[in-house]
N, C-alpha and C positions, 0 to 999 in steps of 0.2 A: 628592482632596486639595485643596480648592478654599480652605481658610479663611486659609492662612496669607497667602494675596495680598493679604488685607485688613487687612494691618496691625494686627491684632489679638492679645492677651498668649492668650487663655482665653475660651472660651464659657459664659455659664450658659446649660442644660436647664432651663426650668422646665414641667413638665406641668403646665399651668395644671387639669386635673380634677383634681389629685391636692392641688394646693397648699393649704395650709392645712387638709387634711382628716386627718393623720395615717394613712394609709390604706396606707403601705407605698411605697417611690422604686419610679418605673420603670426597673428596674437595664436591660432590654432595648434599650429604646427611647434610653437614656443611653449604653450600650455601642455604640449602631448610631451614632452621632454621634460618639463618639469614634474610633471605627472609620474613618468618612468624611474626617472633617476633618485636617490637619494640627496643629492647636493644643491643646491640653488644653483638657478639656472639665470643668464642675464643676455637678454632681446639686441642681437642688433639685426641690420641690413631694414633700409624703406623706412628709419623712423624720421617722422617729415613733419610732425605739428604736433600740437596738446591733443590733439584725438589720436593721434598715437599711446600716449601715455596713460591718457585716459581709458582707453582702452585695453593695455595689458594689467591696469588696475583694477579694472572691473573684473577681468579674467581672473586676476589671484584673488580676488573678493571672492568670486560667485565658484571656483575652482575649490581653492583653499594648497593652488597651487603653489611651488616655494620658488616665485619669480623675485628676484634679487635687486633689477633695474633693468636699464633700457641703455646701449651705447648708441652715440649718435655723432655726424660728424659731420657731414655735407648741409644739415638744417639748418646749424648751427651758424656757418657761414654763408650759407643761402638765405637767411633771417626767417626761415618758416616759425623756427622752434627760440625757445627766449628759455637760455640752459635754468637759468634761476627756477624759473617759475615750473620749467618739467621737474626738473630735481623736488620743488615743494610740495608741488602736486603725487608723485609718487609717494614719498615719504608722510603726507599728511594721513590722519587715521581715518577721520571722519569721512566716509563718505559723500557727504553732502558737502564736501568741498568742491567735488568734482564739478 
């Protein structure tokens, strides 16, 4: 639990291989950082569709890791991802929205 000493709100994750490729988040490697650190932590690089999202919220579901959200930028202009509906979907409680 080393991050929060540094004065810091939130980490971005970016898997720099994955970024800009559409290729799917490193929900793993995002969950083990969150996991480590004390501060919420926030997913970018490869997010590419609602199974993205869905996926790193399944993660803090079944983790009870302190995942924050998910940046995303190439999807969004690519039309894979529909910002609205990722933003609702993370923030909704219910799981059974998913």
């Amino acid at each position: 639990r080393w991050a929060g000493g540094l004065g810091v709100f939130a980490i971005v994750y970016t898997d720099i291989d994955r970024d800009g490729m559409l290729s799917g988040v490193n929900v793993d490697a995002t969950v083990a950082l969150a996991e480590a650190a004390d501060v919420p932590v926030i997913a970018s690089g490869g997010v590419a569709t609602l199974d993205d999202v869905r996926a790193l919220k399944a993660a803090r579901e079944r983790s009870g890791a302190n995942l924050l959200g998910a940046i995303t930028g190439r999807a969004i202009y690519a039309g894979t991802l529909d910002f609205a509906a990722g933003q609702a979907l993370f923030d909704a409680r219910d799981s059974r929205l998913l």
